[in-house]
C-alpha positions in Angstrom: 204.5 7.2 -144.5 206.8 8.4 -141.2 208.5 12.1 -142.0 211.8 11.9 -141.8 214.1 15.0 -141.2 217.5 15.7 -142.1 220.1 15.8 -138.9 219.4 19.4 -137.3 222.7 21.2 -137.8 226.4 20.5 -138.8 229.0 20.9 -136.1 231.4 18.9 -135.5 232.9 15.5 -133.7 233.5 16.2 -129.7 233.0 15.3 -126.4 234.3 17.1 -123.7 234.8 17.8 -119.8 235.4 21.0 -118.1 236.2 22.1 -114.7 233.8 24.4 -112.7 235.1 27.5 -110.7 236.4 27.4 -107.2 234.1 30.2 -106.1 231.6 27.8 -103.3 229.2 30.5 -103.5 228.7 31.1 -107.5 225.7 29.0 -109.1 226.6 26.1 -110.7 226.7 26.6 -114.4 224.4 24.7 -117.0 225.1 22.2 -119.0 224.3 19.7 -121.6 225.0 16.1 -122.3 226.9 15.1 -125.4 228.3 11.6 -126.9 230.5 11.2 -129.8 230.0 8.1 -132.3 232.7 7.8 -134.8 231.0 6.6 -138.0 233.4 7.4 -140.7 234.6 4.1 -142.3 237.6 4.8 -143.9 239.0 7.5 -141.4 241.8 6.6 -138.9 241.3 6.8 -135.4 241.0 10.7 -133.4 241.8 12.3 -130.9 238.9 14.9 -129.3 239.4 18.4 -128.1 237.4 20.9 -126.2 238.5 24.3 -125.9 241.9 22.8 -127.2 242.0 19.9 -124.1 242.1 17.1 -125.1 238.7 14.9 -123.6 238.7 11.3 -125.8 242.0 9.8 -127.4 242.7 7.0 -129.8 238.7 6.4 -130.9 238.5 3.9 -133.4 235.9 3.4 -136.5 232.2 2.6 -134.3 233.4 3.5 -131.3 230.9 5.3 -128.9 231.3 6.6 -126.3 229.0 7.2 -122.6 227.4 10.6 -122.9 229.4 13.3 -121.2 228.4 16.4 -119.0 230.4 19.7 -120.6 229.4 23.3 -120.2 226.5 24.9 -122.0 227.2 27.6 -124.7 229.3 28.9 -127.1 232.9 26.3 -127.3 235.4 25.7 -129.6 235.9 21.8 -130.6 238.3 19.8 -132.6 238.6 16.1 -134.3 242.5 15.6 -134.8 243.9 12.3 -136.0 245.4 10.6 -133.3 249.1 10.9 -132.9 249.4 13.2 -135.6 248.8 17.4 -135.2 246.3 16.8 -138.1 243.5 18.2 -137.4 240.2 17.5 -139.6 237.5 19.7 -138.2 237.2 22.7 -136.1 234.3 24.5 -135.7 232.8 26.7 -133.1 229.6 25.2 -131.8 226.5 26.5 -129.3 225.5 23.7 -126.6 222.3 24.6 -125.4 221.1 24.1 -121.5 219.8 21.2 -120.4 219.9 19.3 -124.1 221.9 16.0 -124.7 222.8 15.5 -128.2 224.9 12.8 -130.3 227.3 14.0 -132.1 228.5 12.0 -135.6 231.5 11.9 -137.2 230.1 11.1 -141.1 230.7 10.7 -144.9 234.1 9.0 -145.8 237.4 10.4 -144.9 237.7 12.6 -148.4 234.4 14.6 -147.3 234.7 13.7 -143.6 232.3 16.1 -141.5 229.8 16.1 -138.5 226.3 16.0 -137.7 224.3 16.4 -134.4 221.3 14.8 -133.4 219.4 16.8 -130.3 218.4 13.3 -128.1 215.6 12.5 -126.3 217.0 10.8 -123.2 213.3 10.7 -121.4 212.4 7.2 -121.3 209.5 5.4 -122.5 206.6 4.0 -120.1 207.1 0.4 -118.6 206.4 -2.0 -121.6 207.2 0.4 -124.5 210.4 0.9 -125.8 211.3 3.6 -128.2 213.5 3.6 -131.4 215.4 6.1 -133.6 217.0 5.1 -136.6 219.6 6.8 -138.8 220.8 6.3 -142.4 224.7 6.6 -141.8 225.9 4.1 -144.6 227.6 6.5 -146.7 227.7 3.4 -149.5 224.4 2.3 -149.5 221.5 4.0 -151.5 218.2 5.0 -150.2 216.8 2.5 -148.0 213.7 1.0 -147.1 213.3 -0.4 -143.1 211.2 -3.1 -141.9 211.1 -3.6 -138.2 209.0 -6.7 -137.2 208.8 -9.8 -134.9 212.4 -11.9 -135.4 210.5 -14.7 -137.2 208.3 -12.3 -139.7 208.6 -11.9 -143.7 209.1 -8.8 -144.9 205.9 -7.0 -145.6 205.4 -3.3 -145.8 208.4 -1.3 -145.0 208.0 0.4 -141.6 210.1 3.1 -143.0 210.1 3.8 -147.4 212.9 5.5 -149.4 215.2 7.1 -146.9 218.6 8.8 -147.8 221.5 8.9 -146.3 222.0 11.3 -143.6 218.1 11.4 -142.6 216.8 9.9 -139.3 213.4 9.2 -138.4 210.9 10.0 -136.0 211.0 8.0 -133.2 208.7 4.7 -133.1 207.4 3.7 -130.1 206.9 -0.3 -129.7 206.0 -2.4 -126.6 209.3 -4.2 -125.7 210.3 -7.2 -126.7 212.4 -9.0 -129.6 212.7 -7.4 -132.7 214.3 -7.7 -135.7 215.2 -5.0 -138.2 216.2 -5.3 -141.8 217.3 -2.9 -144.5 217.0 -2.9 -148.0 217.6 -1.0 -150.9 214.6 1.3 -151.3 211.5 -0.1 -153.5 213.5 -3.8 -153.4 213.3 -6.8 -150.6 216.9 -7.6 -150.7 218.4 -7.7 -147.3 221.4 -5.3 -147.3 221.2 -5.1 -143.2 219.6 -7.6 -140.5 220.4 -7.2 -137.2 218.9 -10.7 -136.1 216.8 -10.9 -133.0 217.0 -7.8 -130.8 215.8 -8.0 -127.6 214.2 -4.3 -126.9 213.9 -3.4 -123.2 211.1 -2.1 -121.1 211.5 1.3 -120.8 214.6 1.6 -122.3 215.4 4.2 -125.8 217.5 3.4 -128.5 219.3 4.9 -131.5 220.2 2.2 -134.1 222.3 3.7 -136.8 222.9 1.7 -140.5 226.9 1.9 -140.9 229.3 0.6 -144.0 231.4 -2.2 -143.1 235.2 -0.7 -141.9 237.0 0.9 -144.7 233.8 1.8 -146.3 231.0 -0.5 -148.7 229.3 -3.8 -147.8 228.7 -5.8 -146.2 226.7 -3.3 -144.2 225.6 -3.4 -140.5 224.0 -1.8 -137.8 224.8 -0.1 -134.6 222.7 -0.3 -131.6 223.1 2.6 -128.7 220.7 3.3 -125.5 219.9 6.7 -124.7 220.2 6.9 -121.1 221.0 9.9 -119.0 225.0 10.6 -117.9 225.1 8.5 -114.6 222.6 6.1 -115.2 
């Protein structure tokens, strides 16, 4: 059976830009790479702000957004609802150089928090593609995953018995249409299926199992590529 591991470390839901120095001479400082995903189905949209400036506005229930170069080390970042002075979470939170991470706003709106996954943005060899997947269906039980050819019956489960909030070791697959389907763990009813997916060549993805907006069924799926900021 593929390990899974729990999300490495609670933070909080930001993206941000900053502005380097006018000194032409200084080095130029390091940084890491960061996205934001909203997945919280019943929250209302928010604002995000780094170091108290505001970087994203107005992001709605799925929305993603491109990854974003900001400062490595220690910063201060905030989720506020939009057009409000509400803020949900602030935290303090230590970027590390040279890492790109996705950053998940999670759980429903009562016990709304954050979770960061550290990304791999190197991409597979030509032919291969490589997937992530992530539990984030707050209303859905402990799944089982199958991920197989678009016209296949389910079989053995590529991935058994995972709980919310885990994500799994990457699975490297030569490229081409896929299909993935989700069920409730030990059963073979479909909760999730995200049809055929065609799967680039060297191309990585994170595909993250969400609740339907405002929260329950019917479930779906959310398909992001992790590529590097500018490409």
């Amino acid at each position: 059976m593929t390990r899974f591991s729990k999300l490495t470390w609670i933070a909080v839901l930001a993206l941000a830009l900053a502005a380097c120095g006018d000194d032409d001479d200084a080095a130029p400082p390091e940084t890491s790479s960061i996205r934001v995903v909203h997945n919280s189905p019943d929250a209302p949209n928010v604002d995000v702000l780094f170091n108290d400036a505001v970087v994203l506005t107005d992001v709605p229930y799925l929305g993603a957004s491109d990854y974003l170069v900001v400062p490595s080390g220690e910063a201060n970042l905030k989720v506020r609802v939009t057009g409000t002075d509400t803020i949900a979470i602030d935290a303090d939170v230590d970027l590390a150089p040279g890492v790109a991470y996705s950053v998940l706003a999670v759980n429903l709106v009562a016990d709304i928090d954050a979770v960061v996954l550290v990304d791999n943005l190197d991409p597979p060899a030509a032919g291969q593609t490589r997937v992530r997947l992530v539990h984030g269906a707050p209303s859905a039980p402990a799944v089982d995953i199958y991920v197989t050819d678009p016209d296949d019956p389910l079989d053995t489960p590529t991935l058994s018995d995972v709980p919310y909030l885990a994500v799994a070791d990457d699975l490297t697959v030569p490229s081409g249409n896929y299909r993935v389907r989700i069920t409730p763990a030990g059963t073979q009813t479909v909760v999730i299926d995200t049809g055929s997916l065609p799967l680039g060549s060297g191309v990585a993805y994170t595909a993250i199992a969400v609740d339907a907006d405002g929260g329950g069924a019917p479930f779906g799926a959310l398909l992001l590529t992790d590529t590097s900021p500018g490409d």
